[in-house]
C-alpha positions as CSV (number, residue, x, y, z in Angstrom):
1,X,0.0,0.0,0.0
2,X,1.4,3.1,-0.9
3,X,2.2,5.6,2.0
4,X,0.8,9.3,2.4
5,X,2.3,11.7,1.1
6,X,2.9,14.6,4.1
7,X,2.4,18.2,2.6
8,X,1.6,20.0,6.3
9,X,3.6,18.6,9.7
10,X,3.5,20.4,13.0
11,X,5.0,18.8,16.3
12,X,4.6,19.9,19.8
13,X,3.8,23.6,18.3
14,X,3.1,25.7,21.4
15,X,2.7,29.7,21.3
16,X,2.4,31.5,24.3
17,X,0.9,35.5,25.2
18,X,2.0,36.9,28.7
19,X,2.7,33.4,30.0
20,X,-1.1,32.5,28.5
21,X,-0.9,29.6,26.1
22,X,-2.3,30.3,23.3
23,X,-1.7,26.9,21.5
24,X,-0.1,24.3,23.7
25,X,1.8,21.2,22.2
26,X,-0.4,20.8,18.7
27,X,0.7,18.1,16.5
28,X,-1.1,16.7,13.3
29,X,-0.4,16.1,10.0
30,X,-1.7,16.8,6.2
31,X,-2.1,14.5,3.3
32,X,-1.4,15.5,-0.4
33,X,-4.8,16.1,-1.5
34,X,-6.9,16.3,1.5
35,X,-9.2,18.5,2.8
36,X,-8.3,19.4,6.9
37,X,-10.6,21.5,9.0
38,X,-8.9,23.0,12.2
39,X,-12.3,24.1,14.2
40,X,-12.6,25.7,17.0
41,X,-15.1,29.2,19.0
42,X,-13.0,32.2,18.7
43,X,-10.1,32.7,20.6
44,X,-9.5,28.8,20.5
45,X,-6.1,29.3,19.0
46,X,-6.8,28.8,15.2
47,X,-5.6,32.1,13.9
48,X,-2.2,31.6,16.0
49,X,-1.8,28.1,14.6
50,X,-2.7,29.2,11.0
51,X,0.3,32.0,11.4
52,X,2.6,29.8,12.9
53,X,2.5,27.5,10.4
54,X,3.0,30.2,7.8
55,X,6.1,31.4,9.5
56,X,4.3,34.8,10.1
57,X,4.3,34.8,13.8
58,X,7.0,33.2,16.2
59,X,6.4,29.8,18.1
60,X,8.2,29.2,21.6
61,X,8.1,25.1,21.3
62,X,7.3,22.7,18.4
63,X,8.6,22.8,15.0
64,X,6.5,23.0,11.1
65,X,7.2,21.7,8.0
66,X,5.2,22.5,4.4
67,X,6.2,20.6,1.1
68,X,9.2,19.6,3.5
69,X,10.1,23.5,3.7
70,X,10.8,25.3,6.8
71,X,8.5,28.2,6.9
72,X,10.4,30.9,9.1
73,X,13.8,29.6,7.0
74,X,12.2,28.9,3.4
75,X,9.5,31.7,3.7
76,X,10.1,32.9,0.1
77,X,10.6,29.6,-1.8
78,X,7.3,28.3,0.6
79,X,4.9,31.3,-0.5
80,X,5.8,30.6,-4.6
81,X,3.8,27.5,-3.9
82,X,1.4,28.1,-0.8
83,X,-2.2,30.2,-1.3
84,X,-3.6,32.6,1.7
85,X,-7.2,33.5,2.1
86,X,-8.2,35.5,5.2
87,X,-11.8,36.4,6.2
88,X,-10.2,40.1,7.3
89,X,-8.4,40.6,3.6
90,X,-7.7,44.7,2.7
91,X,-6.8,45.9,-0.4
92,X,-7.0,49.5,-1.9
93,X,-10.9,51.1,-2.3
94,X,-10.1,52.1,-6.0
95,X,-8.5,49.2,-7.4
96,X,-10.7,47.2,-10.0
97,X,-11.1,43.0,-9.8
98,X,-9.1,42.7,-12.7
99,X,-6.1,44.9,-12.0
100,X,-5.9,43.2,-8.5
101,X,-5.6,40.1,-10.3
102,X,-3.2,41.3,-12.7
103,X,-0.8,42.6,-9.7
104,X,-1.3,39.2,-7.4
105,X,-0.5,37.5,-10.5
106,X,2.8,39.6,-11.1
107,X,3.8,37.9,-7.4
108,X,4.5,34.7,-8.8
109,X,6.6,33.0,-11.1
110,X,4.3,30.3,-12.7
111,X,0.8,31.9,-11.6
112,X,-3.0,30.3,-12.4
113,X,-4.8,32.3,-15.2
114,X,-7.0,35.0,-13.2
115,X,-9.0,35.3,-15.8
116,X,-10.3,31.5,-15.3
117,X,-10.6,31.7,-12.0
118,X,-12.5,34.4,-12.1
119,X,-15.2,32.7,-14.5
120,X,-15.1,29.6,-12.2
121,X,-15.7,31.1,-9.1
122,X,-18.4,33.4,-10.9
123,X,-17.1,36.7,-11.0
124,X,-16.2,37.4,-14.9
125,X,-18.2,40.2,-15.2
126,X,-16.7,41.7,-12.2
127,X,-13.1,42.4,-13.9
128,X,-13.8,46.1,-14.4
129,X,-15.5,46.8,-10.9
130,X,-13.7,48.4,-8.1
131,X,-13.4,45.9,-5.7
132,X,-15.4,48.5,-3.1
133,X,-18.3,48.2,-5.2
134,X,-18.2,43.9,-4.4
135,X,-20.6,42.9,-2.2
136,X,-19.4,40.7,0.8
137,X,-20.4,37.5,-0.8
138,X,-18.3,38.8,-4.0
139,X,-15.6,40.0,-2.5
140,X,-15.2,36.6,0.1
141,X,-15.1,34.9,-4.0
142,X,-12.2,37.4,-5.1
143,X,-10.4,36.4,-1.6
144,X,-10.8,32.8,-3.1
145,X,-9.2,33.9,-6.2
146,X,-6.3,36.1,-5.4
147,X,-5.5,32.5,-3.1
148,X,-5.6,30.3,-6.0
149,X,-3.7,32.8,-8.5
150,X,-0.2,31.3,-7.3
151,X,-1.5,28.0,-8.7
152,X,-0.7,27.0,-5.0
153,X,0.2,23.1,-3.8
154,X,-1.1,24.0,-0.7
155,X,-3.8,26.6,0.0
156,X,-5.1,28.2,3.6
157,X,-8.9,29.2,3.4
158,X,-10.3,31.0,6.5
159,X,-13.9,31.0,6.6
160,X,-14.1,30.6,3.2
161,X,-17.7,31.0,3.0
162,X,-18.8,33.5,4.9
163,X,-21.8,36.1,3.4
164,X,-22.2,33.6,0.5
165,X,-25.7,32.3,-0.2
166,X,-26.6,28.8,-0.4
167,X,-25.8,28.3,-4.0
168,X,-22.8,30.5,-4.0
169,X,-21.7,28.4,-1.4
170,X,-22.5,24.9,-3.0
171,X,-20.8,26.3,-6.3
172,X,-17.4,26.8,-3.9
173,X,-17.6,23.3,-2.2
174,X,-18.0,21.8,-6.1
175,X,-14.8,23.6,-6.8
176,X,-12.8,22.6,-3.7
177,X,-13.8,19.5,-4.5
178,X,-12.5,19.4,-7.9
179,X,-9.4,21.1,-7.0
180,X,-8.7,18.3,-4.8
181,X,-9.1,15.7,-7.0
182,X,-6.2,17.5,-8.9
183,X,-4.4,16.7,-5.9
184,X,-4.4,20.4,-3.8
185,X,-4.2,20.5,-0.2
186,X,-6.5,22.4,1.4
187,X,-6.6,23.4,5.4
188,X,-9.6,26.0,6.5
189,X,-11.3,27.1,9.1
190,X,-15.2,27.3,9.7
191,X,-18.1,27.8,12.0
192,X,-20.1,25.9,9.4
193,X,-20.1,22.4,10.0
194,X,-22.2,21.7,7.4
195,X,-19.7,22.7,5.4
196,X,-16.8,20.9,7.2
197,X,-19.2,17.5,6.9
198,X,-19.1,18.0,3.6
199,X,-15.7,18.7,2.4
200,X,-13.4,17.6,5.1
201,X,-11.4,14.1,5.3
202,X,-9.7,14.7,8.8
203,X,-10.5,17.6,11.5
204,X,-8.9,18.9,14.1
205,X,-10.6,20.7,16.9
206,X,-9.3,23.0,19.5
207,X,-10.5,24.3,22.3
208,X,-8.3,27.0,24.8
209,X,-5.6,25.8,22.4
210,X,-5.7,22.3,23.2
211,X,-6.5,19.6,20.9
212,X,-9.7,18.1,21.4
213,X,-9.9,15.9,18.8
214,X,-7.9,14.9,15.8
215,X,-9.1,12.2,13.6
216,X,-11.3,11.7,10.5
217,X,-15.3,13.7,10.5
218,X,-16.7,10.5,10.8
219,X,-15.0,9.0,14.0
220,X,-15.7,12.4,15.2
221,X,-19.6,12.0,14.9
222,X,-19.5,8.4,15.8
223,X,-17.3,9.6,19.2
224,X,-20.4,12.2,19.7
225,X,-24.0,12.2,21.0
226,X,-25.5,12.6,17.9
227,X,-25.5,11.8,14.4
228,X,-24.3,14.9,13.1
229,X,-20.4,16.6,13.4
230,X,-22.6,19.8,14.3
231,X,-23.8,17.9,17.7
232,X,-20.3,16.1,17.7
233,X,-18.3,19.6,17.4
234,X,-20.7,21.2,20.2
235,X,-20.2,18.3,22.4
236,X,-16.5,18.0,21.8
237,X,-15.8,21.8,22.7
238,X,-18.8,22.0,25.7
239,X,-20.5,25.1,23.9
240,X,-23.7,23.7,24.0
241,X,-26.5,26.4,25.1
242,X,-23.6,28.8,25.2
243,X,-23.1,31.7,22.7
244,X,-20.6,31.5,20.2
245,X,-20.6,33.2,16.7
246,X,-21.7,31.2,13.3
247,X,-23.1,28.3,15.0
């Protein structure tokens, strides 16, 4: 049987703030083409993992590999072949969809065609609009492409579908999907977990920056009260009856 092939590896990563841990001892791994799902209520340490693993903020403990590349070491040769989406993304009020594209593009040595992706994730008669004129839906779509456009190995999506309606976000699950099966490996963040149940092989689950679960969504919701990862996830992280955003 042919072994996995490991594009994401953390060990022992642990990241402290004022003697707070913020993520304490996290270790999982990534398969070429799989979809992972690190989940977790805010504050449960996702955003710090997400950046450590990038190399964009310090770790005290631990250590992280991508496509067997050191991230703080190998930053430059990492990002040629690694796509970022973040829910909080900023870019100048006056610059149109299309010259956005064009600059991302420049980034990269071997980039996707823009122009594709832009029909694909439904936004081809966008390329002349500033991007303040998007709506949040459309915008959270251009996040999607600017992440693809270094025709990445490995891409980061966090909360990918956030102010998308149901179709729009059925039409981005059909093209994570696809993208897999190409062999991209995909790690996001949601509060959906609809949309975790439906795209993700393995999860991970945090809570106060300890792993609560690691494992595949289905030994998840077997490990849970109910028959759903929603119940499962709730369960898992004790929110029940408590308020947390998204869910």
């Amino acid at each position: 049987m042919k072994s996995e092939c490991i594009t994401i590896k953390a060990e022992g990563l642990s990241k402290s703030y004022g003697g707070v841990k913020a993520v304490d001892q996290l270790s999982f791994t990534v398969g070429q083409g799989q979809i992972f799902g690190l989940l977790g209520a805010n504050g449960a340490g996702k955003s710090t993992t997400i950046e450590c693993l990038l190399g964009t903020r310090s770790f005290e403990d631990g250590s992280v590999e991508i496509l067997g590349l050191n991230p703080v070491k190998e930053r430059r040769r990492l990002f040629e072949r690694v796509g970022v989406q973040f829910q909080e993304s900023a870019y100048q009020e006056k610059i149109t969809v299309g010259e956005l594209c064009e600059v991302t593009a420049a980034l990269y040595p071997r980039p996707a065609d823009y122009e594709k992706l832009l029909i694909q994730l439904g936004l081809s008669g966008k390329k002349k609009s500033n991007v303040s004129e998007l709506s949040g839906g459309q915008r959270q779509r251009l996040f999607i492409v600017l992440a693809m456009t270094p025709d990445p190995e490995v891409v980061f999506l966090d909360e990918l579908t956030t102010g998308l309606d149901a179709k729009a976000r059925r039409e981005v699950w059909h093209y994570l999907k696809g993208m897999k099966e190409k062999g991209l490996t995909i790690l996001l963040t949601s509060h959906f977990m609809d949309e975790v149940e439906t795209l993700c092989d393995k999860i991970l689950i945090l809570k106060k920056g300890h792993t609560v679960f690691y494992g595949a969504v289905e030994e998840a919701i077997e490990a849970g009260p109910g028959n759903n990862l929603e119940d499962a996830y709730l369960w898992f992280t004790d929110e029940e009856g408590n308020e947390y955003e998204s869910l």
